[in-house]
N, C-alpha and C positions, 0 to 999 in steps of 0.2 A: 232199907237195905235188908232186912229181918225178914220182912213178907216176902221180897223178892227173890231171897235165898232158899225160902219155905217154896216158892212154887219151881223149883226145878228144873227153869226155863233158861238158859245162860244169856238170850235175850235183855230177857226183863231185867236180870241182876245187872247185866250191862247197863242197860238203862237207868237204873237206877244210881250206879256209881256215875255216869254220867251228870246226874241229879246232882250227886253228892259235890262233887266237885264244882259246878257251879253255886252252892251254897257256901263252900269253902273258902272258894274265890270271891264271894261277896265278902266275907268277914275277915280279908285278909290275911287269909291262913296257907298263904302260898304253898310254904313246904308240904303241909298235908294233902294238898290238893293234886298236887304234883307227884306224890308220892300213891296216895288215891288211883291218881289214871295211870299211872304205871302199872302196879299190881293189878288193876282192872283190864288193862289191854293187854298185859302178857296173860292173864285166867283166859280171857276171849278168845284169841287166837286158837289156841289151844283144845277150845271147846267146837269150835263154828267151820264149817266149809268155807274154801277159800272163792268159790262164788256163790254164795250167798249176799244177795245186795243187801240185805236186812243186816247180817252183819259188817260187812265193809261199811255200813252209814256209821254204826253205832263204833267201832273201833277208830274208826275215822275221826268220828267227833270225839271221843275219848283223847287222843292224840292232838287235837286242837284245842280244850281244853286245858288238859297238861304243859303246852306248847305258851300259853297265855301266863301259867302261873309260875313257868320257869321265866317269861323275860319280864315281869312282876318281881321276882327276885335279881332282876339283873344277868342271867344267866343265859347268855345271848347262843355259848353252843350245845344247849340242850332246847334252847327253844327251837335251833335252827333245824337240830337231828327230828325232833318230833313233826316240825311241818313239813320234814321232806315225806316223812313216814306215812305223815295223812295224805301229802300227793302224790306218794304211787298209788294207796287205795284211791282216790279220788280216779286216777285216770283209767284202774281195773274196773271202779261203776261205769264211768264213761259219759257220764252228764248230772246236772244239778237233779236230784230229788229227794224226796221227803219223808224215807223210810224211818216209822217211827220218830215223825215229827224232829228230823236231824235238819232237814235242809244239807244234808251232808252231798257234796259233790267238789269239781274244779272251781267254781265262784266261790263256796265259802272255805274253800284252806285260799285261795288268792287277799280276801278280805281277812283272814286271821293274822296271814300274811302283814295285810298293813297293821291291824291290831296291833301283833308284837312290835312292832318295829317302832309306831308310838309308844308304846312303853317303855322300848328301848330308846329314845329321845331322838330318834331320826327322824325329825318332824319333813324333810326336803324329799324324802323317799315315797314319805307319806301320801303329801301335795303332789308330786311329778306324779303319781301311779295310782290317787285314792280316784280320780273320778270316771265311778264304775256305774253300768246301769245293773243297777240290784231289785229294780221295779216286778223280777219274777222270784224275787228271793222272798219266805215267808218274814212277817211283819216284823220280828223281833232283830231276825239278825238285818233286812234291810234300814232299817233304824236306828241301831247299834253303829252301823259302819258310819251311816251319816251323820252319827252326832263324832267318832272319832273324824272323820274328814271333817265337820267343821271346828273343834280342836287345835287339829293342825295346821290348819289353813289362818285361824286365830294367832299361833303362835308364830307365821310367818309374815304377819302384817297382811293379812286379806281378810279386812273384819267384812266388807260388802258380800264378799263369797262364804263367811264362815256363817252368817248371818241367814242368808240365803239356803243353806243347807238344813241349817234348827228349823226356821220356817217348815221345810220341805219335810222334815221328820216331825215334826209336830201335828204337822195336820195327816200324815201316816197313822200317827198315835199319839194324840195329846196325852196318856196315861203315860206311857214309856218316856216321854222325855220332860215332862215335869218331876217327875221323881229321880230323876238321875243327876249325880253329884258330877259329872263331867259338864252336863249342860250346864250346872251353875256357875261353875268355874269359866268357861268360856264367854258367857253373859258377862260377869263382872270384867272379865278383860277386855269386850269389845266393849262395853262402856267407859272403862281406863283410854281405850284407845280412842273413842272422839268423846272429848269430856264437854266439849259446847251441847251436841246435840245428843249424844249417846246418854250422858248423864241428864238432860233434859227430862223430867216426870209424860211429856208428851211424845216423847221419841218411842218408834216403836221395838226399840231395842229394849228399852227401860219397863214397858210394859209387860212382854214377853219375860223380862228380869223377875219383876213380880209377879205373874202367873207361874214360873219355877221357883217362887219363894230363891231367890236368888235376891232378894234386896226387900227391902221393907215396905 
């Protein structure tokens, strides 16, 4: 944030608070995070033309991060004001692209969309609306969605479909979803959920379990 601030660029500093708050949101630090892209998206605004697509990505995704760490804390009408926020930018771009590695368009506030909303525990909204083709979306957010789509698909008793999805995100990016603490938790459920074969050391659910160090 320091260097970013050093080079004078409103850009970059966006970018960077960006950052920030995806570090934030990893350690659970909702409030700040939340607090973070506010202050960042109203500095922006402020700074940038209103068509400028470089900055509608970065404000964009500012607002869908913020949007994440308020319904993280439960706070379903500030997540809901900030994803309407990012969907009129979203339709002022006018298509998915990738200004400064945002992936920011209409497909990713629709997928943040489902994000919050498993956060907020509406696993049915989830399921009826997550199965999206994200196959032109960049690696991390199409990965992202499919491991929340298989999630909720876990928690509505469709472990063959939830199962089906890791797979599908996995070999997108075995790095990204071995290390992710939602994959594990959904592994162990779909194991609870057929304990003949799922809990079986030969099932490929159980093996997949321990490739995500999700089981011993």
């Amino acid at each position: 944030m320091r260097a970013a601030d050093e080079s004078d660029d409103p850009l970059v500093l966006a970018s960077a608070a960006r950052s920030g708050t995806h570090a934030l949101l990893a350690n659970g630090r909702y409030d700040d995070a939340l607090e973070l892209g506010n202050t960042a998206a109203s500095w922006l605004a402020s700074q940038v033309t209103e068509n400028d697509p470089a900055a509608l990505s970065l404000l964009g995704m500012i607002h869908l991060r913020a949007a994440v760490a308020a319904a993280r804390h439960q706070d379903r009408p500030t997540a809901a004001g900030l994803l309407d926020r990012a969907e009129e930018l979203a339709d002022d771009l006018g298509s998915d692209e990738n200004y400064w590695q945002t992936g920011f368009g209409p497909t990713n506030v629709l997928l943040h969309r489902l994000s919050v909303e498993l956060d907020l525990d509406n696993v049915s909204y989830v399921v009826e609306h997550g199965r999206i083709n994200v196959d032109h979306m960049p690696q991390e957010r199409s990965v992202s969605h499919r491991i929340d789509y298989a999630r909720a698909l876990s928690l509505a008793g469709q472990g063959d479909e939830a199962f089906a999805e890791l797979r599908t995100a996995e070999r997108t990016s075995p790095q990204l979803v071995r290390n992710n603490p939602r994959v594990r938790e959904t592994l162990r459920d779909l194991i609870k959920q057929s304990p003949v074969t799922g809990g079986s050391r030969s099932s490929e659910v159980f093996v997949m379990a321990q490739r995500c160090r999700a089981v011993q």
